[in-house]
Backbone as JSON, one array per atom type, in Angstrom:
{
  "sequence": "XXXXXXXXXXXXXXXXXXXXXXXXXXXXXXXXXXXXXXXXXXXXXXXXXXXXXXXXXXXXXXXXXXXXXXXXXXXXXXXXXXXXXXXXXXXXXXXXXXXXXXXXXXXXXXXXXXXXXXXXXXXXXXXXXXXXXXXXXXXXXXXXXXXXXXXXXXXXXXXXXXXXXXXXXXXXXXXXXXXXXXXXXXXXXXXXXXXXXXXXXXXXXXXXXXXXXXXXXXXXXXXXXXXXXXXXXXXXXXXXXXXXXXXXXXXXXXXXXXXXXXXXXXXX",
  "N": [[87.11, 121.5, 95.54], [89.71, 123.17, 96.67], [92.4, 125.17, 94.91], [95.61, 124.2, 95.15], [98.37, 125.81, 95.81], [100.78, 125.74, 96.57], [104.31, 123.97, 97.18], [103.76, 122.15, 99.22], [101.72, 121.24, 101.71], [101.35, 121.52, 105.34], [99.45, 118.84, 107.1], [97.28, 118.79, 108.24], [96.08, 121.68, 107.22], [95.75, 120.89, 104.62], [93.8, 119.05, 104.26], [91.72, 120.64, 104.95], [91.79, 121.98, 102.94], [91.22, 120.63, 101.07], [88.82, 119.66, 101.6], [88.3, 117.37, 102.77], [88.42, 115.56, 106.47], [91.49, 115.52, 108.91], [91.96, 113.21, 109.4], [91.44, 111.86, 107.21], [93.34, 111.69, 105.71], [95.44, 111.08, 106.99], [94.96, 108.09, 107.18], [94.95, 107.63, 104.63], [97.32, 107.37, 104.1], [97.81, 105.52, 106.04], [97.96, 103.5, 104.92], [99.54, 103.02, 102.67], [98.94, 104.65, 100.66], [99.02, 107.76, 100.57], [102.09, 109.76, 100.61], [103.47, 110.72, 103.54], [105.03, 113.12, 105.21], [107.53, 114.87, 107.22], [109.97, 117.59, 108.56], [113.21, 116.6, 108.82], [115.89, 117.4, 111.03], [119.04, 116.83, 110.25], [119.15, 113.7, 110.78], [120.41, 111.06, 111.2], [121.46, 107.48, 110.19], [121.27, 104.17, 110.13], [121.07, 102.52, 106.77], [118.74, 100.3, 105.98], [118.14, 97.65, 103.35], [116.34, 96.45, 101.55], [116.91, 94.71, 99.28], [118.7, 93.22, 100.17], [117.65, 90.79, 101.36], [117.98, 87.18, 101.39], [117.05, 84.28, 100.37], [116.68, 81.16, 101.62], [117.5, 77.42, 100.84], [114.65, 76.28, 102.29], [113.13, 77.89, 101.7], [113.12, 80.36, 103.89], [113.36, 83.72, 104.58], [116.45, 85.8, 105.16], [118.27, 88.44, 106.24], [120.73, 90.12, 104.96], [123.31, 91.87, 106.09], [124.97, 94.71, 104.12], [128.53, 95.32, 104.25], [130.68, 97.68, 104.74], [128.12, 98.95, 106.83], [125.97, 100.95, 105.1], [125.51, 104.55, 105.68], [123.76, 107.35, 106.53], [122.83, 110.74, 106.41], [119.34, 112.31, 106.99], [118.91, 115.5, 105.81], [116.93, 116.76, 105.27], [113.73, 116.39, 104.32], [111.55, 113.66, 105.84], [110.12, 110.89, 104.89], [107.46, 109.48, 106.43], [107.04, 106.32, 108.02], [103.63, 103.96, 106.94], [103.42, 102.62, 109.76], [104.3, 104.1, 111.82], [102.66, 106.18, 111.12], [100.23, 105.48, 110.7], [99.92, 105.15, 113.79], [99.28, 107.89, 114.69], [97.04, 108.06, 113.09], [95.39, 106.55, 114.84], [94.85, 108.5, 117.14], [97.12, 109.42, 118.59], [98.93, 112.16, 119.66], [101.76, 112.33, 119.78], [104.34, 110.92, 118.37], [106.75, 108.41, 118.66], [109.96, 107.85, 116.77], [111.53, 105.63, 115.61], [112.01, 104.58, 112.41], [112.62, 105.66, 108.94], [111.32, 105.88, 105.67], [113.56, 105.37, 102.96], [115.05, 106.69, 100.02], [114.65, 104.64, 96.97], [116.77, 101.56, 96.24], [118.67, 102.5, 93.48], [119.99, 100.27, 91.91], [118.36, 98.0, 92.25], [115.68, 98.32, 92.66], [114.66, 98.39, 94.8], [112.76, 98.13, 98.14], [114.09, 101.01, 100.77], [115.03, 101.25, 103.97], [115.53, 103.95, 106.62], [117.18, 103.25, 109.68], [117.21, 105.15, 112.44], [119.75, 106.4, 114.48], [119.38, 107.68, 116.63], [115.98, 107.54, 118.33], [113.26, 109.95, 117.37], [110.94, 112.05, 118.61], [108.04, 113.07, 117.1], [105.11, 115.63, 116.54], [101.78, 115.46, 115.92], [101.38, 118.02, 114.77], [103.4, 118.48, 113.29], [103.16, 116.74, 110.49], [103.3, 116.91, 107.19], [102.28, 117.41, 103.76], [102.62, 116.65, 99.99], [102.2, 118.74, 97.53], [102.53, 117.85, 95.02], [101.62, 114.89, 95.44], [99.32, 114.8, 96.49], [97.98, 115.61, 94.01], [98.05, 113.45, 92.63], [95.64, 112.12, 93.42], [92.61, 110.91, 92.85], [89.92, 112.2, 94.12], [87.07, 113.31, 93.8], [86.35, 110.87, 92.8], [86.01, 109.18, 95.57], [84.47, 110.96, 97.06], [81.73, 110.14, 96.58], [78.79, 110.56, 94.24], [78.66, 113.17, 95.06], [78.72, 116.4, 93.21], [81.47, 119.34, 91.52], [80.42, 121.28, 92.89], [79.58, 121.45, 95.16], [78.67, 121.47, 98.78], [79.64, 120.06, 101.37], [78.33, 118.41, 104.1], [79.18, 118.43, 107.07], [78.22, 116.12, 108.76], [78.1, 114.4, 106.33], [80.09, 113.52, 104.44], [82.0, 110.88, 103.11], [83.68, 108.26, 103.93], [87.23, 107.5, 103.79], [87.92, 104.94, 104.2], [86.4, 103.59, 102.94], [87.47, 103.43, 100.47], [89.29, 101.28, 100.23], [88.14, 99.04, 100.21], [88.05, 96.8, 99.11], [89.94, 94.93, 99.9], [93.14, 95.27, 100.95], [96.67, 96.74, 101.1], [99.7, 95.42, 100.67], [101.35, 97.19, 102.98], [99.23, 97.7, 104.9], [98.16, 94.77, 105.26], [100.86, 94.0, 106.38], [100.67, 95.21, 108.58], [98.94, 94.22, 110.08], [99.09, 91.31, 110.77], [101.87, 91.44, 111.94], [104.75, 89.97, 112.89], [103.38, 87.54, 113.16], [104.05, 84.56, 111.56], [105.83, 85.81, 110.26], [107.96, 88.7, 110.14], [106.98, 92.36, 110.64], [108.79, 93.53, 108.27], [109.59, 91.57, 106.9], [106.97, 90.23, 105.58], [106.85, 92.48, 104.12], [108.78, 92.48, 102.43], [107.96, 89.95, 101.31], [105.57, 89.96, 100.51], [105.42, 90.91, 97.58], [106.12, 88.99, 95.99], [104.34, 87.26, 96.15], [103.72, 84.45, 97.78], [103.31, 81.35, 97.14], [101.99, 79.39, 98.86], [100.25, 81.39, 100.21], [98.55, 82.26, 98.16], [97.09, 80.02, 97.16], [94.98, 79.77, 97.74], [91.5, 80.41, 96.39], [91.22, 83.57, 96.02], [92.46, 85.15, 97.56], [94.01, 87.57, 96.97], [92.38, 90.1, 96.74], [92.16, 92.05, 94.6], [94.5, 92.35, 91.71], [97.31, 93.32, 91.13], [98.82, 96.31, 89.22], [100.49, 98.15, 86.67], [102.25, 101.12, 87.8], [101.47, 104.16, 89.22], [99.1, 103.77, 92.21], [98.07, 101.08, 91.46], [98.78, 98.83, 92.81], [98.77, 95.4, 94.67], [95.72, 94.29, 96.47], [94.89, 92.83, 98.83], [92.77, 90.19, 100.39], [92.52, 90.2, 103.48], [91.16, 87.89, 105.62], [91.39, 85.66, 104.05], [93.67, 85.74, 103.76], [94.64, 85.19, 106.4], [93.06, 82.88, 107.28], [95.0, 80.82, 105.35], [97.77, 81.07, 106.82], [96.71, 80.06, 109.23], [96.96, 78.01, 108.06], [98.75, 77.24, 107.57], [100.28, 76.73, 110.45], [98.44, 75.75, 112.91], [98.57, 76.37, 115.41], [99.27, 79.04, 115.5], [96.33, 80.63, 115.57], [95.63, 81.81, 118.0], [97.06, 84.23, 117.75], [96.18, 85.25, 115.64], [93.42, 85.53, 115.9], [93.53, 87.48, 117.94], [94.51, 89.82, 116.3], [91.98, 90.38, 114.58], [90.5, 91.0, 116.36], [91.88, 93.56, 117.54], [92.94, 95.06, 115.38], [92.15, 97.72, 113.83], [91.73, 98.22, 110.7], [91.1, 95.74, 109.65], [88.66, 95.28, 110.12], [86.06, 95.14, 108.65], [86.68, 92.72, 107.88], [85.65, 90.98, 109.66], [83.17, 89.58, 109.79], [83.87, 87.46, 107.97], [86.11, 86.06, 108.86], [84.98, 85.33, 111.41], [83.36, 83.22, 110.63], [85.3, 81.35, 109.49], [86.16, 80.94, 111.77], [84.34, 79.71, 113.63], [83.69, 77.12, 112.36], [85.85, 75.74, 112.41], [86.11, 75.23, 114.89], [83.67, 73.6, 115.13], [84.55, 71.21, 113.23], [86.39, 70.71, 115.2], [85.09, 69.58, 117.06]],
  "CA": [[88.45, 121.45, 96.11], [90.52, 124.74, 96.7], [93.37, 125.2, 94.24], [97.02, 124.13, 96.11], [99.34, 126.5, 95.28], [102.3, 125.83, 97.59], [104.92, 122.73, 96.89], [103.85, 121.39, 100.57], [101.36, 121.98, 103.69], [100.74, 120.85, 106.88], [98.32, 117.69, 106.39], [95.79, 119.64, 108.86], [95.84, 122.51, 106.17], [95.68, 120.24, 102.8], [92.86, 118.28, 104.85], [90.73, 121.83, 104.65], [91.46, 122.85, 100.98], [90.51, 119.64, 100.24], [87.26, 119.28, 101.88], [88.35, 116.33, 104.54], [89.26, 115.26, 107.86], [92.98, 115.17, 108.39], [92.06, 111.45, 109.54], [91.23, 110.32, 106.35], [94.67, 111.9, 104.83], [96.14, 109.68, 107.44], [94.35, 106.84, 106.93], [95.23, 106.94, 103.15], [99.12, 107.73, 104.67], [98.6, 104.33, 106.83], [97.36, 102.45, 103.75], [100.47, 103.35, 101.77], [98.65, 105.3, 99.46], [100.06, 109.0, 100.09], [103.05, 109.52, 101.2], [103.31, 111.61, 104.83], [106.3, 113.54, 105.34], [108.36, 115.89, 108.5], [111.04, 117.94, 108.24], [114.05, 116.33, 109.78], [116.9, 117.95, 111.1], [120.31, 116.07, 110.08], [119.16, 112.77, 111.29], [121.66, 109.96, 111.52], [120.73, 106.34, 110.71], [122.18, 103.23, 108.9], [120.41, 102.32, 105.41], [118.11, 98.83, 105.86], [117.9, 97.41, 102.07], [114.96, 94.97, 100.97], [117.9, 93.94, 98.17], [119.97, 92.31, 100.95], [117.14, 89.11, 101.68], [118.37, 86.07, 100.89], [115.72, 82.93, 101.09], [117.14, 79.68, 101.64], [116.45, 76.27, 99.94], [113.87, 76.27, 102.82], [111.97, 79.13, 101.43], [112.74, 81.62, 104.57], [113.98, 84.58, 103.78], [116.93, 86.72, 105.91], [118.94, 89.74, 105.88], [122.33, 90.1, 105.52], [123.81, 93.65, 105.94], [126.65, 94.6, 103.7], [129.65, 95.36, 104.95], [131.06, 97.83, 105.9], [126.78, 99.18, 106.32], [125.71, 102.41, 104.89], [125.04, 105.4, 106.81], [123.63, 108.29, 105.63], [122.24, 111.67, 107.1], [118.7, 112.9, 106.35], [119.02, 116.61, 105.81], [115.32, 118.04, 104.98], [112.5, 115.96, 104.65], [111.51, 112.44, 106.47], [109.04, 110.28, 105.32], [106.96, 108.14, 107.41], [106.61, 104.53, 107.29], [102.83, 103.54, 107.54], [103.9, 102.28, 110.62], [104.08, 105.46, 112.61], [101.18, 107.29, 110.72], [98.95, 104.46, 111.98], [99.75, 105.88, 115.71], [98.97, 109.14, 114.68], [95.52, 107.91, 112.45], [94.54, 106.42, 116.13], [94.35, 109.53, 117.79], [98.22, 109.99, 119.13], [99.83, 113.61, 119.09], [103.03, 112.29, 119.55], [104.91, 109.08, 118.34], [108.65, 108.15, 118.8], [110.29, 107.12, 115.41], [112.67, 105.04, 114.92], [112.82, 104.56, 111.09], [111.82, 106.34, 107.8], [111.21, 105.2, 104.46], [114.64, 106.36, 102.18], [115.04, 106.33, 98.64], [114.6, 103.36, 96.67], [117.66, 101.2, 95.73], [118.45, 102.59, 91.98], [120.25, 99.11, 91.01], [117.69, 96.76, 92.48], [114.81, 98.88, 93.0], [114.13, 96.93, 96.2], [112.62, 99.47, 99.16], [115.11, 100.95, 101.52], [114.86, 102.16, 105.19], [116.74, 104.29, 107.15], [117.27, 102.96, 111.15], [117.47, 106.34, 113.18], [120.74, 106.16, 115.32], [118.37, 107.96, 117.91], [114.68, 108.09, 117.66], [113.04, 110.93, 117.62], [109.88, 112.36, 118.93], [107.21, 113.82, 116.2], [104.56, 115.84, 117.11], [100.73, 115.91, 114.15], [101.36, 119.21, 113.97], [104.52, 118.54, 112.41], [103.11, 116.29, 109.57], [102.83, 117.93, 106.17], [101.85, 116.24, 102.49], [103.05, 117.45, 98.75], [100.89, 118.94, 96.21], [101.95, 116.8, 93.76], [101.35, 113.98, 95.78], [97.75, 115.06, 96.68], [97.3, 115.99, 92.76], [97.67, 112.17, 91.79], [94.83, 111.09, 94.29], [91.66, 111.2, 92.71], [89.47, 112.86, 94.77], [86.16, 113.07, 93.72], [85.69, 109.32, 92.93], [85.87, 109.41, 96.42], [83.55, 111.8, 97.07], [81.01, 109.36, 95.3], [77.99, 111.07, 93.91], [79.02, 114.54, 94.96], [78.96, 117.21, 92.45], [82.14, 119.66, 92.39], [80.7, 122.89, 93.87], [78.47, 120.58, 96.34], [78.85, 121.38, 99.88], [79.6, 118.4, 102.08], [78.3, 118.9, 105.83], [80.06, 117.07, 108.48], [77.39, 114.47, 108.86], [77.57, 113.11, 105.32], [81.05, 112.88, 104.36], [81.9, 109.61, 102.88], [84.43, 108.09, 104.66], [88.08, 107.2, 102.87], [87.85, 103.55, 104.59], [85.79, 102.58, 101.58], [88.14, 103.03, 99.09], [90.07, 100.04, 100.35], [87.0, 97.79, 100.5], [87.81, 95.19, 98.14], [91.35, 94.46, 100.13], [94.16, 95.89, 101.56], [97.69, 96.82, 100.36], [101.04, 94.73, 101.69], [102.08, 97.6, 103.89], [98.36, 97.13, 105.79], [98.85, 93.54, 105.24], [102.25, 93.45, 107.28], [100.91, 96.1, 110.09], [97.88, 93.53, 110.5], [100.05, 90.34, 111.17], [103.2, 91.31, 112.34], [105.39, 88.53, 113.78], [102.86, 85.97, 113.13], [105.01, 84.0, 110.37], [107.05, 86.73, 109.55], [108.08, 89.94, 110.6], [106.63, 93.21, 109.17], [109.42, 93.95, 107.4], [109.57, 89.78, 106.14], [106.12, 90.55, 104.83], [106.71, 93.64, 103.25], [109.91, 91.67, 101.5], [107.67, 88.67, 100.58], [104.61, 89.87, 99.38], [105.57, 91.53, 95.98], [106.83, 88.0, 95.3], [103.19, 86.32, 96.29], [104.03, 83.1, 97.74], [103.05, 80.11, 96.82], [101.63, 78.97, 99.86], [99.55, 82.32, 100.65], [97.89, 82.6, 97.0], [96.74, 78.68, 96.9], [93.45, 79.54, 97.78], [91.17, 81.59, 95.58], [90.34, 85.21, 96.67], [93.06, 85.74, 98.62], [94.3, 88.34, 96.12], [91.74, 90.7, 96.02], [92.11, 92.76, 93.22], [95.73, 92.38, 91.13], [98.03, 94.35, 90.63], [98.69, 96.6, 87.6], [101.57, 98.79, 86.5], [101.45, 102.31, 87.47], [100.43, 104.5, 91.07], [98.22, 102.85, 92.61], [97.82, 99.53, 91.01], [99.54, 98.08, 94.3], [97.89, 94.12, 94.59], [94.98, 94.19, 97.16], [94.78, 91.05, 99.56], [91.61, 89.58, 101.2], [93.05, 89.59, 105.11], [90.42, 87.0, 106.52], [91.52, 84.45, 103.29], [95.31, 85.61, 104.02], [94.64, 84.41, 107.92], [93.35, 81.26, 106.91], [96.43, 80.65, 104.76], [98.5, 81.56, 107.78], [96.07, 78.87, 110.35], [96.71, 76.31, 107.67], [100.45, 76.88, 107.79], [100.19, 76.86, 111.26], [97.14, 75.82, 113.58], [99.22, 77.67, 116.35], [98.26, 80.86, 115.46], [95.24, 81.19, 115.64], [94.97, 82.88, 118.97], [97.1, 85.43, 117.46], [95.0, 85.94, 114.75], [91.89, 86.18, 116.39], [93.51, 89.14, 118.82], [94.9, 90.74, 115.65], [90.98, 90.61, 114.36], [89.64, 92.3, 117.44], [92.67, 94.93, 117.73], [92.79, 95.7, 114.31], [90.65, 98.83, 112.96], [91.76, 97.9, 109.51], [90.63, 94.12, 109.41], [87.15, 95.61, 110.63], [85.71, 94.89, 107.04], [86.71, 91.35, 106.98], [85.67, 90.37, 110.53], [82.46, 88.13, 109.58], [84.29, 86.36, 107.0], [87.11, 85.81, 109.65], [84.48, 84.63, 112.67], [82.41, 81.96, 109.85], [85.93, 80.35, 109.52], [86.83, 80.05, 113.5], [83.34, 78.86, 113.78], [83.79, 76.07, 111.01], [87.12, 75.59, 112.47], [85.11, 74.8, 116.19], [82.6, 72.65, 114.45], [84.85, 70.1, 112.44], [87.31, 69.87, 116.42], [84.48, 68.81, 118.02]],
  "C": [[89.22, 122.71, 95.74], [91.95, 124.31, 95.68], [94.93, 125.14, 95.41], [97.52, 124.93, 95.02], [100.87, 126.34, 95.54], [103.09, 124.38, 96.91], [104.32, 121.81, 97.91], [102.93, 122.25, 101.56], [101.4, 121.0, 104.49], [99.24, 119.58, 106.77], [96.96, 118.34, 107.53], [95.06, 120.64, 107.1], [95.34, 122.12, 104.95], [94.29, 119.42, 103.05], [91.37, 119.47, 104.48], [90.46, 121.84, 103.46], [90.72, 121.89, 100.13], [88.89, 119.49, 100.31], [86.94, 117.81, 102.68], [88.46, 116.3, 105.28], [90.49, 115.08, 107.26], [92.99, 113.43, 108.92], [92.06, 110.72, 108.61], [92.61, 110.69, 105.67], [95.52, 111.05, 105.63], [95.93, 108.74, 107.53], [95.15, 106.75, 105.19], [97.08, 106.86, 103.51], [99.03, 106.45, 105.62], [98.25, 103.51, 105.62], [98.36, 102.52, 102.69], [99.97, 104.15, 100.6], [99.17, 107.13, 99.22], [101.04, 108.92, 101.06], [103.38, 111.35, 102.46], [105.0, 112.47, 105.15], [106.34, 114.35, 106.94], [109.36, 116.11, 108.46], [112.1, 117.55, 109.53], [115.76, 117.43, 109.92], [118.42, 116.94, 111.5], [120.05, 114.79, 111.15], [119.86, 112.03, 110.43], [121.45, 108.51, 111.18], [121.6, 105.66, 109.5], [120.8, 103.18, 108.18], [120.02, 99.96, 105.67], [117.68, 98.95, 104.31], [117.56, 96.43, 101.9], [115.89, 94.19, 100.17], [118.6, 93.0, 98.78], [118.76, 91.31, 101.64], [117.2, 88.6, 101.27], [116.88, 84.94, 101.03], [117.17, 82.05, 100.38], [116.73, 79.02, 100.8], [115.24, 76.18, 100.48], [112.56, 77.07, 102.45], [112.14, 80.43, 102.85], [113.64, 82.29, 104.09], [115.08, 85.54, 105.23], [117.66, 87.49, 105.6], [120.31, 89.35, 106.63], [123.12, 91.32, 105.29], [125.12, 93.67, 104.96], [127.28, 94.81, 103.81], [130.34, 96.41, 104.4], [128.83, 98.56, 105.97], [126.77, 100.68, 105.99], [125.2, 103.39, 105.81], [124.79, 106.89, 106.07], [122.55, 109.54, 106.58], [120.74, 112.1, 106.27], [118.51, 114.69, 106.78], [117.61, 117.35, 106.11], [114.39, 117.0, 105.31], [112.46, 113.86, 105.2], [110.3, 111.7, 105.82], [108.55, 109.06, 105.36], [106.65, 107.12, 106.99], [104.86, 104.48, 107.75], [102.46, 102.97, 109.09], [103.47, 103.36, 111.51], [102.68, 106.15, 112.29], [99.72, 106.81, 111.02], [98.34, 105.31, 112.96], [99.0, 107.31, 115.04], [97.09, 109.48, 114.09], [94.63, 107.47, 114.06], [94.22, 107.44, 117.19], [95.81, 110.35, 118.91], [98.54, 111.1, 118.67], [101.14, 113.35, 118.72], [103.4, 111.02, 119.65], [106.08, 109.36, 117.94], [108.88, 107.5, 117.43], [111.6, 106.6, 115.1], [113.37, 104.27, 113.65], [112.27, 105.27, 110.38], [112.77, 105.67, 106.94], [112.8, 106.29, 103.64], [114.04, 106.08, 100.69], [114.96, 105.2, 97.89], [115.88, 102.88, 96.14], [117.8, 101.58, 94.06], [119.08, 101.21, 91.12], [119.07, 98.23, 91.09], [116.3, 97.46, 91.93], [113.98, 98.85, 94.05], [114.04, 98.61, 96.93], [113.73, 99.77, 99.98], [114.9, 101.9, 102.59], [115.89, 102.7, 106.04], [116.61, 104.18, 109.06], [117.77, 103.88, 111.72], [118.62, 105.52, 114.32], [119.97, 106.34, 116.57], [116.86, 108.1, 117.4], [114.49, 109.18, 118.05], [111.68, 111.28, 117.89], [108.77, 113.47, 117.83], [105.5, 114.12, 116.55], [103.16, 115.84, 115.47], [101.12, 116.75, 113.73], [102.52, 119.39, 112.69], [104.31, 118.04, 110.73], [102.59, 117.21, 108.28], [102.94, 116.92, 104.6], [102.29, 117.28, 101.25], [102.18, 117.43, 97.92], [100.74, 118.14, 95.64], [101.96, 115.65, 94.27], [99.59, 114.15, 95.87], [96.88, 115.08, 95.14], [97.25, 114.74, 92.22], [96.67, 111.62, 92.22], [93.49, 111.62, 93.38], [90.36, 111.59, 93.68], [88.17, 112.64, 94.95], [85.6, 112.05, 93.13], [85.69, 109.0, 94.28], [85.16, 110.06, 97.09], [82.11, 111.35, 96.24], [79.43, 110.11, 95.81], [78.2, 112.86, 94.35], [79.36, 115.38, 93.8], [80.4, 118.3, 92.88], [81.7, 121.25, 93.17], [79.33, 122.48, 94.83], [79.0, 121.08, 97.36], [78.54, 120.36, 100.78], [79.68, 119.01, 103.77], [79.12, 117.77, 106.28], [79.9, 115.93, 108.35], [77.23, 113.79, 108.02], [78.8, 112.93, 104.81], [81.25, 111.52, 104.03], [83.72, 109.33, 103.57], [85.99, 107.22, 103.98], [88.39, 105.74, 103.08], [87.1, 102.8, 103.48], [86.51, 102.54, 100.66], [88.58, 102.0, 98.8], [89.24, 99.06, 100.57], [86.99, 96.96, 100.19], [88.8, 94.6, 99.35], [92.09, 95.1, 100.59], [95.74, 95.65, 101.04], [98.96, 95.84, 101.44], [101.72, 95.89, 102.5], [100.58, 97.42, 104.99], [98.44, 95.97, 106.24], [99.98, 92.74, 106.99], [102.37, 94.23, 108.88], [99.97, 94.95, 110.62], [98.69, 92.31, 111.17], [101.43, 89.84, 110.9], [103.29, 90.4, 113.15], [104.34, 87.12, 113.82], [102.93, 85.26, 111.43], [105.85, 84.55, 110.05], [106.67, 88.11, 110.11], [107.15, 90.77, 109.8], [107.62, 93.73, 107.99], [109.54, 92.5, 106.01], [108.44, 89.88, 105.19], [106.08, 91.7, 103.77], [107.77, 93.15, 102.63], [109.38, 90.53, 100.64], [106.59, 88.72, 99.72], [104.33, 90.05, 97.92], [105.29, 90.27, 95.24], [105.62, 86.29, 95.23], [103.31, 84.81, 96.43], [102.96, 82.03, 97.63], [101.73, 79.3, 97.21], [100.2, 79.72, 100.46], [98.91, 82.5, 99.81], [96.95, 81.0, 96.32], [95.68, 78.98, 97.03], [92.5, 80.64, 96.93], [90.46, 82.25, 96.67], [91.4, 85.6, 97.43], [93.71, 87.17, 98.26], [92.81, 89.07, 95.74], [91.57, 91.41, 94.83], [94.17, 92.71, 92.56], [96.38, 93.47, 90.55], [98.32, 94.87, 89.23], [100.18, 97.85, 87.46], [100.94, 100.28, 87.0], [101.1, 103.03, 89.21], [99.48, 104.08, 91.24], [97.27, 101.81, 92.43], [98.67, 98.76, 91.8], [97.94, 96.44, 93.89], [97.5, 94.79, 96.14], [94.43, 92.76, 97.68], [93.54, 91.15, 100.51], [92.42, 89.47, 102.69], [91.94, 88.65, 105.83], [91.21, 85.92, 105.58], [93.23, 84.53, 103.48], [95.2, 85.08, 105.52], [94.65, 83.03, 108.22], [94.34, 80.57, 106.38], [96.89, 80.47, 106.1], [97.99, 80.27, 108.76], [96.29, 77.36, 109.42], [98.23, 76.12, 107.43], [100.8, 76.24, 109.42], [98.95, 76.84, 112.57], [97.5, 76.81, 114.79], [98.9, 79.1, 116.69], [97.32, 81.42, 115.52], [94.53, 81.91, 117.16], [95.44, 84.11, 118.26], [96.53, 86.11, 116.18], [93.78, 86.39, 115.02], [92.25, 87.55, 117.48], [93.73, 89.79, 117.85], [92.88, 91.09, 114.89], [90.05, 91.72, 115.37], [90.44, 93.73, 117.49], [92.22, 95.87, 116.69], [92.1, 96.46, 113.3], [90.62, 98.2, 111.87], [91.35, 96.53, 109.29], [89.24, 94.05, 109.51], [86.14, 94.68, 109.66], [85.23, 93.4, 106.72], [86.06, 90.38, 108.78], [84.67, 88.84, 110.85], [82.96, 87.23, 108.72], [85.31, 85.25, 107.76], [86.26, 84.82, 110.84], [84.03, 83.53, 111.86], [83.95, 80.92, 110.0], [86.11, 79.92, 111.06], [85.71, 79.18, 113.59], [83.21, 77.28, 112.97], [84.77, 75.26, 112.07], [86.46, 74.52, 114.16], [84.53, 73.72, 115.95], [83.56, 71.16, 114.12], [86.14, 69.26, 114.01], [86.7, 69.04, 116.87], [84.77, 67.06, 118.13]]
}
């Protein structure tokens, strides 16, 4: 791996020095693991704050803005919600954006987004990643069995989709099944807090969380689906389209078809 020198490149550029595709730097940028940036020019947007969901006695949870709402300009840099960097991991040049990730609440610590007054149009070329973001990623555990002054052809590359093999993080999680039980933002508000309901079954929690970058909790999505079909038998068409759509669920798809099949078996 080439020495970064700069504060910031172009995620094409940092993709080279490194010795990857810039797919898998956006793949780890839809997986919440680095964080994707673009320089904005004085964008406009109110302040959405994770701190302001209430849950009921019921257990749901909603947002209540606070009054009068915050509004706040971003001057320099933007960056992207998993959300967007998705589009861009699927093969889009250009995706419309209508939010980015802000600063984190310093009383609560709760996440906080900023709702573009206008969206705006962002082109790959635009995306660019920070050294010292790149310098916390371990690299060559990734690069498994590679020595470091190995040369890696094209064709053998190991592919950054394995890293996440055990599980998947709550911002994958909440891109996988949006609106079925809860929004993505509802999910990305509820999972920290591992309900009740969604953790009853063992495994659904792949690997647990730990203090620290990237000790994020890792969730089983076929055993979080089932959860979800046993809240709800309803859903299960839209789970089985989110199984076929969804690159990221790829992984879990025989674990996912054994239950529909089960599920078939015991209607008859």
């Amino acid at each position: 791996m080439a020495k970064l020198t700069r504060d910031y490149y172009p995620i094409s550029e940092a993709a080279k020095l490194i010795g990857l595709e810039e797919n898998d730097l956006l793949h780890l940028g839809a997986m919440g693991s680095l964080n994707v940036y673009v320089m904005a020019q004085n964008w406009r947007g109110e302040i959405f704050d994770f701190t302001f969901f209430f849950q009921t006695t019921g257990g749901i949870k909603f947002y209540k803005s606070p009054f009068p709402p915050e509004h706040v300009t971003i001057e320099k840099w933007a960056r992207l919600t998993p959300d967007s960097i998705r589009l861009f991991e699927g093969g889009i040049e250009e995706v419309r954006v209508s939010s980015t990730w802000y600063s984190d609440n310093t009383e609560s610590g709760k996440t906080r987004l900023v709702n573009l007054d206008k969206s705006v149009t962002i082109k790959r070329s635009q995306l660019f990643v920070l050294t010292d973001d790149i310098n916390e990623i371990d690299f060559d555990s990734i690069r498994q069995g590679l020595g470091d002054n190995e040369k890696v052809e094209n064709d053998s590359k190991p592919s950054l989709t394995d890293e996440r093999s055990k599980g998947l993080n709550k911002h994958a999680i909440a891109l996988a099944f949006a609106d079925i039980y809860w929004s993505h933002d509802q999910w990305l508000a509820n999972l920290p807090c591992n309900p009740k309901w969604l953790v009853g079954e063992e495994g659904v929690v792949a690997v647990k969380g730990r203090p620290g970058k990237g000790g994020e909790t890792l969730w089983n999505p076929a055993k979080v689906a089932i959860q979800l079909y046993g809240r709800n038998k309803q859903y299960l068409s839209a789970l089985k389209a989110a199984f076929r759509k969804q690159e990221s669920l790829a992984p879990w798809v025989e674990e996912w078809k054994t239950f529909v099949q089960e599920v078939a078996w015991f209607s008859k």
